[in-house]
C-alpha positions in Angstrom: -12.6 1.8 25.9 -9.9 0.1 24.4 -9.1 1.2 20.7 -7.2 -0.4 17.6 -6.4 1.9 15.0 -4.9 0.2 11.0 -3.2 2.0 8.3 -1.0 0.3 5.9 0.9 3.2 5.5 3.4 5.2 7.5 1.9 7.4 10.5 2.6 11.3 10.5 4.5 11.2 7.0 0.9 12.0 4.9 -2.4 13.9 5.3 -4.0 11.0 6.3 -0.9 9.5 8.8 -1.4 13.0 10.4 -4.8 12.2 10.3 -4.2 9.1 12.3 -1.2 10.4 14.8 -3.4 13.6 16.0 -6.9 11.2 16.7 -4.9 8.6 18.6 -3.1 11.7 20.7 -6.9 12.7 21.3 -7.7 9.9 22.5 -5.1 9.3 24.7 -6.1 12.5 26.1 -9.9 11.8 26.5 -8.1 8.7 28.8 -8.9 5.9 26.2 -6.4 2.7 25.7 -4.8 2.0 22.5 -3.5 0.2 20.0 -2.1 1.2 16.5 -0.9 -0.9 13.6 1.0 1.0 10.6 3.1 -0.5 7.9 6.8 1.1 8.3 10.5 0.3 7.2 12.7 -1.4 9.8 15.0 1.0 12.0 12.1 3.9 11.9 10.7 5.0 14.4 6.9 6.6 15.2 6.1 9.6 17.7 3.1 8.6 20.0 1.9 8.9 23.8 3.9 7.0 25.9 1.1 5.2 26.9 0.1 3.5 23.0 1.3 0.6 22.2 2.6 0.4 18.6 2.9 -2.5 16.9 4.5 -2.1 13.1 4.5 -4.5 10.1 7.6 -3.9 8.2 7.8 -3.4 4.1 11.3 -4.5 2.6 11.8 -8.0 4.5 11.7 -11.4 3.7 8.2 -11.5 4.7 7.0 -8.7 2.7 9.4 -7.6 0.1 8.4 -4.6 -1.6 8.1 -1.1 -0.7 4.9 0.3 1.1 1.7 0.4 -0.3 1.0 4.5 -1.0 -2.7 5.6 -1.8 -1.1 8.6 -4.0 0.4 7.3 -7.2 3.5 9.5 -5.7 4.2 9.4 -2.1 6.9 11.7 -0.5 9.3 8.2 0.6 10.1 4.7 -1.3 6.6 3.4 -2.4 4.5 0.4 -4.2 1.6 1.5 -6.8 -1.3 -0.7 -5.7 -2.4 -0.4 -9.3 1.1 -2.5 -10.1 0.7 -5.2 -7.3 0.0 -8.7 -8.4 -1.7 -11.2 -7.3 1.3 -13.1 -5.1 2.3 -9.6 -3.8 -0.9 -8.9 -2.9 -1.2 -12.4 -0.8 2.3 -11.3 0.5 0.7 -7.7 2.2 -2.2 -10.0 3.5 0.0 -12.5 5.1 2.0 -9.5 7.0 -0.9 -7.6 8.1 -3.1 -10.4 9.5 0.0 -12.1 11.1 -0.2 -9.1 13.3 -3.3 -8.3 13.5 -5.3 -11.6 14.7 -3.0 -12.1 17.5 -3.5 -8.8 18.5 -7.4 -8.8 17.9 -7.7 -12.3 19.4 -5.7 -11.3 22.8 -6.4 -7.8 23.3 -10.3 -8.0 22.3 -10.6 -4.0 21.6 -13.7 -2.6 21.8 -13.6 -0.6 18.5 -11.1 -0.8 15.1 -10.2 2.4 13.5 -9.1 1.3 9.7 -7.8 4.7 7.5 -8.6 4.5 3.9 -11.2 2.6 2.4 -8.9 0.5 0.4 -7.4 -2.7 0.5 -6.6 -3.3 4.1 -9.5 -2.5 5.5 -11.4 -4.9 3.2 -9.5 -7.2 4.8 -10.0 -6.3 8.2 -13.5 -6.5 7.7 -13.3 -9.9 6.4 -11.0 -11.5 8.7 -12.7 -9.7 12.4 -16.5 -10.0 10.9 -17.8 -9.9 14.7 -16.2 -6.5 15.6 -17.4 -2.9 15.4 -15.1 -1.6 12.3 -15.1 2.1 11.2 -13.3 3.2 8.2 -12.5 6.4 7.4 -12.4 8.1 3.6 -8.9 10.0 2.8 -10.2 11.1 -0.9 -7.4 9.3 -2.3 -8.6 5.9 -1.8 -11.7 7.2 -4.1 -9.2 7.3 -6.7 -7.8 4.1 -6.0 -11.3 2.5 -6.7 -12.0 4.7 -10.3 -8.6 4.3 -11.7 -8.0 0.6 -12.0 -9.5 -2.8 -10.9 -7.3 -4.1 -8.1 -10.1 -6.6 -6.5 -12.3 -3.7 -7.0 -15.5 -5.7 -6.5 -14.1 -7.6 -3.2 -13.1 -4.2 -1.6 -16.4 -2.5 -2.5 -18.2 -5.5 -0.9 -16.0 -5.3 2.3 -16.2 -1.8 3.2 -20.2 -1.6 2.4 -20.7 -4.2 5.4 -18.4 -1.6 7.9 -20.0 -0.1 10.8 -19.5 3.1 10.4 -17.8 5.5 7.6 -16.2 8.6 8.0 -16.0 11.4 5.3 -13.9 14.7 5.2 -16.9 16.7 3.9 -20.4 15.9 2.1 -18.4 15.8 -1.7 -16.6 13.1 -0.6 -19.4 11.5 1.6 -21.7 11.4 -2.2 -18.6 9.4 -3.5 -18.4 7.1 -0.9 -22.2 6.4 -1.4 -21.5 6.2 -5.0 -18.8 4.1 -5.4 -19.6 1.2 -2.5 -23.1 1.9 -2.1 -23.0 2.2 1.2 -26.6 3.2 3.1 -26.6 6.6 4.6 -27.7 5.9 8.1 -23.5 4.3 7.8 -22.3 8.0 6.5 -21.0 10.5 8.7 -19.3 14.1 7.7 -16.6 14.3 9.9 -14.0 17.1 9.0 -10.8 17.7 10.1 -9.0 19.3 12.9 -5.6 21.2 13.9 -3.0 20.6 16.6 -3.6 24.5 18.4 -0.4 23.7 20.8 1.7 23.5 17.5 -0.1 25.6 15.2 -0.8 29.0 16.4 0.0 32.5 15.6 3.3 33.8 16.3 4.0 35.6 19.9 5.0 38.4 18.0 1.7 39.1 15.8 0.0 41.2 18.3 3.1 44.0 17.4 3.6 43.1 14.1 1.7 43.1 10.6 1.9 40.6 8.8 3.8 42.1 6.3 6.7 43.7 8.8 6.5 39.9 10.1 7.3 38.2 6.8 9.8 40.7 6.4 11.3 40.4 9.4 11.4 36.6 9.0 13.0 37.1 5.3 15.8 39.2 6.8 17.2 37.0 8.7 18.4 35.1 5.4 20.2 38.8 4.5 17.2 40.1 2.0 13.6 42.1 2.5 10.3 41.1 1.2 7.4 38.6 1.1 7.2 35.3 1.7 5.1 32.5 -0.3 5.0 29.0 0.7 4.0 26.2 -0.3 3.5 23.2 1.6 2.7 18.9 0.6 4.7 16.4 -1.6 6.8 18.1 -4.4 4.7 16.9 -7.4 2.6 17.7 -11.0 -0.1 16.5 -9.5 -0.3 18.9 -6.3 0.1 21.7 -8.8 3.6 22.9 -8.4 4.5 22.7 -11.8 1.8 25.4 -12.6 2.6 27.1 -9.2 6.4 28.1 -10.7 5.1 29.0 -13.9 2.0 31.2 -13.0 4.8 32.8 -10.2 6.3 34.0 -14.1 3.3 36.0 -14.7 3.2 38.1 -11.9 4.0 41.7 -12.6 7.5 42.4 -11.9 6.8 46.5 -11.8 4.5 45.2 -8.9 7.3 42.5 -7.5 10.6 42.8 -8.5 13.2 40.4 -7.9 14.6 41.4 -4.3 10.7 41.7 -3.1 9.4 38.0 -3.4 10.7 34.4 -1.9 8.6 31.0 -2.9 9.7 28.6 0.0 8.9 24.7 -0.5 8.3 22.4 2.3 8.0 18.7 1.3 9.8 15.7 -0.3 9.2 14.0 -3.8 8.4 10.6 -4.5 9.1 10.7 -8.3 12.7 11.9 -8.7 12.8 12.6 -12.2 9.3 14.7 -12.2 11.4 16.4 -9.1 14.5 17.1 -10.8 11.9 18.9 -13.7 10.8 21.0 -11.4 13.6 21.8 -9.5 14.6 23.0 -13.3 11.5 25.2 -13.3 12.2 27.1 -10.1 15.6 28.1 -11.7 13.5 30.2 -14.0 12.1 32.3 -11.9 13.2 35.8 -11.3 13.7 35.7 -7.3 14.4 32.7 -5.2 12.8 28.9 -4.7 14.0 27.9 -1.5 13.2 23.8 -1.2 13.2 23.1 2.6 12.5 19.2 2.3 10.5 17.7 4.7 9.8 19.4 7.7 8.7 18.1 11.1 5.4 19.8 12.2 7.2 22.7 14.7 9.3 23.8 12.1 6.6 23.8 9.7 4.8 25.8 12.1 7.2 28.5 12.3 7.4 28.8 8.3 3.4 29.3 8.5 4.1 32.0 10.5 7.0 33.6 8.5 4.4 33.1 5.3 2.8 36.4 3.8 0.8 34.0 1.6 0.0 30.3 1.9 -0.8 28.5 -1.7 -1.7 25.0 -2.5 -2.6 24.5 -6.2 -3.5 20.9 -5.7 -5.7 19.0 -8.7 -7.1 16.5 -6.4 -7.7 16.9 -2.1 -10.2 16.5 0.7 -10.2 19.2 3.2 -6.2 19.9 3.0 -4.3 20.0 6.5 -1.6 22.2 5.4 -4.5 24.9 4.9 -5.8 24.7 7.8 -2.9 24.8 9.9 -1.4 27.6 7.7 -4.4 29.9 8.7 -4.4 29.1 12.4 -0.4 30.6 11.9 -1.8 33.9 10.1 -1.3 33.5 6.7 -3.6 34.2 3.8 -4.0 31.5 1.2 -4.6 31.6 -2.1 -6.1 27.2 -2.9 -7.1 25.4 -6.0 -11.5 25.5 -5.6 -11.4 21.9 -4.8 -14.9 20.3 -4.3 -16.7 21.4 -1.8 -13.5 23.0 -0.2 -15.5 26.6 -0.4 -18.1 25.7 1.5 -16.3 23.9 4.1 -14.3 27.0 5.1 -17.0 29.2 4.8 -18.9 27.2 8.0 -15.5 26.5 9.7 -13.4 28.9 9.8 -15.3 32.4 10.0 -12.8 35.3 9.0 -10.0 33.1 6.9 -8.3 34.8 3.9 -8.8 32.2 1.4 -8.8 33.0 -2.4 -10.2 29.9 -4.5 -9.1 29.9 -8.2 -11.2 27.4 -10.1 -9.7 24.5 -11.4 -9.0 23.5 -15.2 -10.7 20.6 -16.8 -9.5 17.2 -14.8 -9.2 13.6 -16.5 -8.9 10.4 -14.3 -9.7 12.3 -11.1 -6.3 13.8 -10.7 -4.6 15.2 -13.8 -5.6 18.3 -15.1 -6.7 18.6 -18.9 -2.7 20.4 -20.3 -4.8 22.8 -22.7 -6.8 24.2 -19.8 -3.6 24.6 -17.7 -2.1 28.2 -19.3 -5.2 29.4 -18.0 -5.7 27.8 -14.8 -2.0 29.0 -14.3 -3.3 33.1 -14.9 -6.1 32.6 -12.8 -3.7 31.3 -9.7 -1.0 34.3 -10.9 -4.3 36.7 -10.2 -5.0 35.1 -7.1 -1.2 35.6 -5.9 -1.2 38.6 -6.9 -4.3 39.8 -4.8 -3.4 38.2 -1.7 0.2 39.8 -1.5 -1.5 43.3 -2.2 -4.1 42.5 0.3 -3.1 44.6 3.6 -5.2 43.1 6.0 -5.0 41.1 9.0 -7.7 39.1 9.7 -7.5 36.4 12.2 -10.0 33.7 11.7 -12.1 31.7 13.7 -11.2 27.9 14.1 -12.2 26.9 17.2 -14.8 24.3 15.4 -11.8 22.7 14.2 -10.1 20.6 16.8 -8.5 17.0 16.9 -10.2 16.5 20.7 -13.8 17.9 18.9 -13.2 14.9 16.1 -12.6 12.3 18.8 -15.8 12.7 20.7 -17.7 12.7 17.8 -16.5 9.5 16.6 -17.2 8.2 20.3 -20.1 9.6 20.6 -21.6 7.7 17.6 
């Protein structure tokens, strides 16, 4: 079978270009040909099997002269708001993408397009290859996308009810998908996510080690003792890292002081003045913010491992990665309750330390309500608090979770 997968943003730098860089490594593996198309910036360059073919359309050039299209409002590089495109620059992604695309489609004939987001490319894809087997797969952000402004809103809800086949994280966003492009549910599937378990795994030395002697081992080697949080996903309000560093104020310093606790910070910003605000806010803590940037995925791994506690305070998600890869390296995780997130885990992942603090009051799908934030903020303090007190060592069961599982499935269907 020969496979074309389409995202108009970059591959691996996201959720969802993870998304796309792990399925096409599975199927290269399950022995399938393939193509991939991904918007990029000229002089990068993408990590996939040596036998994909990769064929890019570049953002900044004379052909298409703004920055690439994000489905965040904030994306962790150089990015356009599809809610500020007009109409000309609009034409101008269109002419890019299907420049590429019908030659491709016209003289490689694959048997099956994989299109990530159902947003604005993959309406078109739909339009322009109406004889071919499209499936489109929900990210949660292009949900947002379609409720927070009108970009051809009609257009794109017509287009990706006539796909194939749709994907969705988990039922809460497979009910929104129905909702908002009315598609019939004999086209739905619940798909989930996976992990890479060659990169993410627990560390060699956790069968000698608890995980507290492990994170403070790991601290050690930057000259101090003590426990490790960490934080992982673009440096921003709206992944809840402004309330992360002030609820981190509230903890009880006869319970932490100073020289017991590190926050770590893997991830890049998009917005460089909310950035330098919160860079400003992690000054105000009483023991160290350490901001590692962005991180490829070993070195990610190993900062999973080195974690005591995982926490992602995020306001809006599907089924986050960065959980689910921190818990395969032995942390415990303390996560905003995002919709349906609880249940997920609780028929996934068998034994996980998770802690879910329920979320404030949310306007526009992804900004929290500021009077419910002071005590959101308690509640996540609470829920820190708990998991670095909490002595045991769980390991959890994520063998249901697999990028080769998530392949077959779509295959299969």
């Amino acid at each position: 079978m020969k496979i074309l997968s389409i995202s108009a943003q970059k591959p691996s730098s996201t959720g969802s270009g993870i998304y796309l860089t792990e399925l096409v490594r599975a199927f290269s593996e399950l022995g399938m040909e393939q193509l991939v198309v991904a918007g990029i910036y000229p002089g990068e360059k993408t990590i996939f099997p040596e036998d994909v073919r990769f064929f890019p359309v570049f953002f900044k050039t004379e052909l298409l002269p703004f920055p690439i299209c994000g489905m965040s409002d904030e994306m962790p590089y150089e990015s356009t708001r599809y809610r500020d495109m007009t109409e000309q620059m609009v034409e101008q992604f269109s002419a890019a993408f299907r420049s590429v695309l019908s030659d491709l489609v016209e003289r490689e004939k694959p048997d099956l397009i994989l299109c990530h987001h159902l947003y604005l490319l993959t309406a078109f894809v739909r339009e322009w290859f109406p004889g071919q087997r499209i499936y489109g797969f929900c990210h949660n952000t292009d949900l947002r996308q379609m409720e927070k402004h009108g970009l051809r809103r009609e257009w794109i809800r017509r287009n990706i009810a006539s796909l194939d086949r749709v994907f969705a994280p988990q039922e809460f966003q497979l009910r929104e998908v129905q909702r908002i492009y009315a598609l019939p549910g004999e086209r739905l599937r619940i798909l989930g996510v996976g992990y890479n378990r060659r990169i993410f795994r627990l560390p060699e030395e956790r069968t000698e080690l608890s995980l507290e002697k492990r994170g403070g081992a790991a601290w050690r080697e930057g000259g101090r003792g003590g426990k490790r949080l960490l934080y992982a996903g673009k440096i921003a309000e709206k992944k809840g890292v402004m309330s992360l560093l002030r609820a981190l104020r509230l903890l009880d310093p006869a319970l932490f002081p100073a020289a017991s606790l590190a926050l770590f910070l893997a991830g890049s910003a998009g917005n460089q003045e909310e950035y330098r605000r919160i860079r400003k806010l992690s000054e105000e803590l009483p023991f160290p913010a350490v901001f590692l940037g962005l991180l490829g995925q070993e070195e990610l791994a190993k900062q999973y491992q080195r974690a005591d506690v995982f926490v992602l305070p995020s306001f809006f998600d599907a089924i986050p990665l960065t959980l689910v890869e921190a818990l395969a390296c032995g942390a415990k995780a303390v996560v905003s309750e995002l919709p349906g997130i609880r249940r997920f885990f609780s028929e996934n992942t068998r034994g996980a330390n998770i802690r879910y603090v329920p979320l404030p009051g949310m306007r526009h799908a992804d900004e929290a309500n500021p009077e419910e934030l002071p005590a959101f903020e308690k509640r996540l303090a609470e829920a820190v608090t708990e998991a670095l007190l909490d002595p045991s060592d769980s390991v959890p069961d994520l063998r249901q979770l697999s990028w080769e599982g998530i392949a077959e499935k779509i295959l299969a269907d």
